[in-house]
MARLUM-822952 format. One record per residue (C-alpha): residue number from 1; x, y, z. Coordinates in nm, 3 decimals. Example, Ala and Ser with C-alpha at 12.3 -4.5 7.8 and 13.67 -1.06 7.14 Angstrom:
BEGIN
<rec lumpa="1" xx="1.230" yy="-0.450" zz="0.780"/>
<rec lumpa="2" xx="1.367" yy="-0.106" zz="0.714"/>
***
This chain:
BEGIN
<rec lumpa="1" xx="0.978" yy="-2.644" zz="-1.446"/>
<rec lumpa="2" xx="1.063" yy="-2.723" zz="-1.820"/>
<rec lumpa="3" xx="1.026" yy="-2.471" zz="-2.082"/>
<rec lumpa="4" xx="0.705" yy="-2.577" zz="-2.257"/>
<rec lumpa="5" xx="0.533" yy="-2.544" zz="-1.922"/>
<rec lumpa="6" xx="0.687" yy="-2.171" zz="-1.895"/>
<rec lumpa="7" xx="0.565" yy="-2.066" zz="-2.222"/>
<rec lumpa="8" xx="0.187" yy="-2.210" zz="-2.184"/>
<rec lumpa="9" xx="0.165" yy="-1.988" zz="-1.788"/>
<rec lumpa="10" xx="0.360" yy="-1.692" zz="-1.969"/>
<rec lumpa="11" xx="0.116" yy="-1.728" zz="-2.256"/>
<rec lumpa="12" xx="-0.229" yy="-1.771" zz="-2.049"/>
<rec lumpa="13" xx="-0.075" yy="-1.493" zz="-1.835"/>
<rec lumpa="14" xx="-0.005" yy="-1.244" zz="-2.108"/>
<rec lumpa="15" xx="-0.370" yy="-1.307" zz="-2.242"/>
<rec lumpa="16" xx="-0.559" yy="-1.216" zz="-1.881"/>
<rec lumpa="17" xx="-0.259" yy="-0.919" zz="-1.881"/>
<rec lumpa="18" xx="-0.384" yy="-0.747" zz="-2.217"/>
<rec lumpa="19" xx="-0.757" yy="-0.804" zz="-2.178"/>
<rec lumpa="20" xx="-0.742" yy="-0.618" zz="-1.829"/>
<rec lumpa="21" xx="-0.493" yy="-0.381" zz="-1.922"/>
<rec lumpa="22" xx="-0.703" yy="-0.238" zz="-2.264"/>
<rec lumpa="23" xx="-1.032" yy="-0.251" zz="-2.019"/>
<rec lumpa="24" xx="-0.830" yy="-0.021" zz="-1.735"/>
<rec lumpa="25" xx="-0.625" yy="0.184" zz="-2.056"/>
<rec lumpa="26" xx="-0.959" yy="0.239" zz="-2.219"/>
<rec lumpa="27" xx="-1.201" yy="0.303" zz="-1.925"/>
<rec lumpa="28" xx="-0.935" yy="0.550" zz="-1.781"/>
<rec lumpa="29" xx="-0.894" yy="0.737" zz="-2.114"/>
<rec lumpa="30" xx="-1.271" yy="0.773" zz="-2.126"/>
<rec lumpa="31" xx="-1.265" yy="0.911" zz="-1.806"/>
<rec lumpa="32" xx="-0.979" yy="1.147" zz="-1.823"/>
<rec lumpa="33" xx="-1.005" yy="1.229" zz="-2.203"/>
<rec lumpa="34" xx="-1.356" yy="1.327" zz="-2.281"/>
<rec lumpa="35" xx="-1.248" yy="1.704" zz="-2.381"/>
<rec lumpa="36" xx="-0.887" yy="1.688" zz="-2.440"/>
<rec lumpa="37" xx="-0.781" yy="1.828" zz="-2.722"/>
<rec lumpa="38" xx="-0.662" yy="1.607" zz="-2.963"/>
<rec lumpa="39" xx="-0.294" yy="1.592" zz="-2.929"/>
<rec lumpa="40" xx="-0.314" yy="1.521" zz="-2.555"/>
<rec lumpa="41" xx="-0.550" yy="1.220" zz="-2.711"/>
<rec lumpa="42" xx="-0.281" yy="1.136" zz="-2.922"/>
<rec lumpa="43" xx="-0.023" yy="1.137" zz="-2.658"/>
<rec lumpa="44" xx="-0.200" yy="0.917" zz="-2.389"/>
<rec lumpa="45" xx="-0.332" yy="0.639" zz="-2.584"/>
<rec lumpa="46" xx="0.074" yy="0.637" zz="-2.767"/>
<rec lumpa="47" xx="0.172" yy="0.590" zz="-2.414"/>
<rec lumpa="48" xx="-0.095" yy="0.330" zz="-2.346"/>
<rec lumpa="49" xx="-0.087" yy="0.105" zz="-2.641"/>
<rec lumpa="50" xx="0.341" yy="0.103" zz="-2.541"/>
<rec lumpa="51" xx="0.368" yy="0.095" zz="-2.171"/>
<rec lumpa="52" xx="0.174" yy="-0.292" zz="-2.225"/>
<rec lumpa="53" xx="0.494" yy="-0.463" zz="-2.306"/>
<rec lumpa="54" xx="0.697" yy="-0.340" zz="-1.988"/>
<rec lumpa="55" xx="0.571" yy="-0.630" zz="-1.774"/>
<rec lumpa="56" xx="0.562" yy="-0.911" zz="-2.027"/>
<rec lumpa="57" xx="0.920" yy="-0.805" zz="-2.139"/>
<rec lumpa="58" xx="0.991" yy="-0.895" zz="-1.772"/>
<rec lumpa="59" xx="0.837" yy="-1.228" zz="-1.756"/>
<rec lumpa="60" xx="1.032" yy="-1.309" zz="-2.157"/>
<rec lumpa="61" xx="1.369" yy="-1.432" zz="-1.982"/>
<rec lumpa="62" xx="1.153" yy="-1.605" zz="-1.714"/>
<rec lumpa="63" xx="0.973" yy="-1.789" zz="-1.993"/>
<rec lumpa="64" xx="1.290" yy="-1.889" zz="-2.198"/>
<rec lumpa="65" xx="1.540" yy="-1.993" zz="-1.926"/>
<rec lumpa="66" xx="1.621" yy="-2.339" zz="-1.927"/>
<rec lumpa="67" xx="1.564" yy="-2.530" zz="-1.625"/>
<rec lumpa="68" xx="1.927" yy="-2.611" zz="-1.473"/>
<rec lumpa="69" xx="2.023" yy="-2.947" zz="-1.472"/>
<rec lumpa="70" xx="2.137" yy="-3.066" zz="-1.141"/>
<rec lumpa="71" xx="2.505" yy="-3.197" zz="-1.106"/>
<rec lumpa="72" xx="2.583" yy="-3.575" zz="-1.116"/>
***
């Protein structure tokens, strides 16, 4: 699979990956939340807006690997 073709999946991917994770971060904050007091606020959507990254840091080397070339 070359390269370009890795960055347009990881691309579409991390797209459909932040729209459902802010839906399920928010909802669940809403739901959890409603009376906290405001550092325990503070603390769960810090978490939330970092813990995002952990899977598409995964799929970066995936994206940026070249393809191996096969021996003559």
């Amino acid at each position: 699979m070359s390269t370009s073709l890795k960055k347009l999946i990881g691309t579409l991917v991390t797209v459909v990956w932040l729209a459902f994770y802010v839906l399920l971060a928010a909802g669940f904050g809403r739901m959890i939340l409603p009376h906290a007091v405001w550092y325990a606020a503070f603390l769960y959507y810090a978490l939330a807006g970092t813990l995002w990254i952990i899977p598409i840091g995964l799929m970066l080397p995936w994206m940026y690997r070249e393809p191996k070339r096969p021996s003559p």
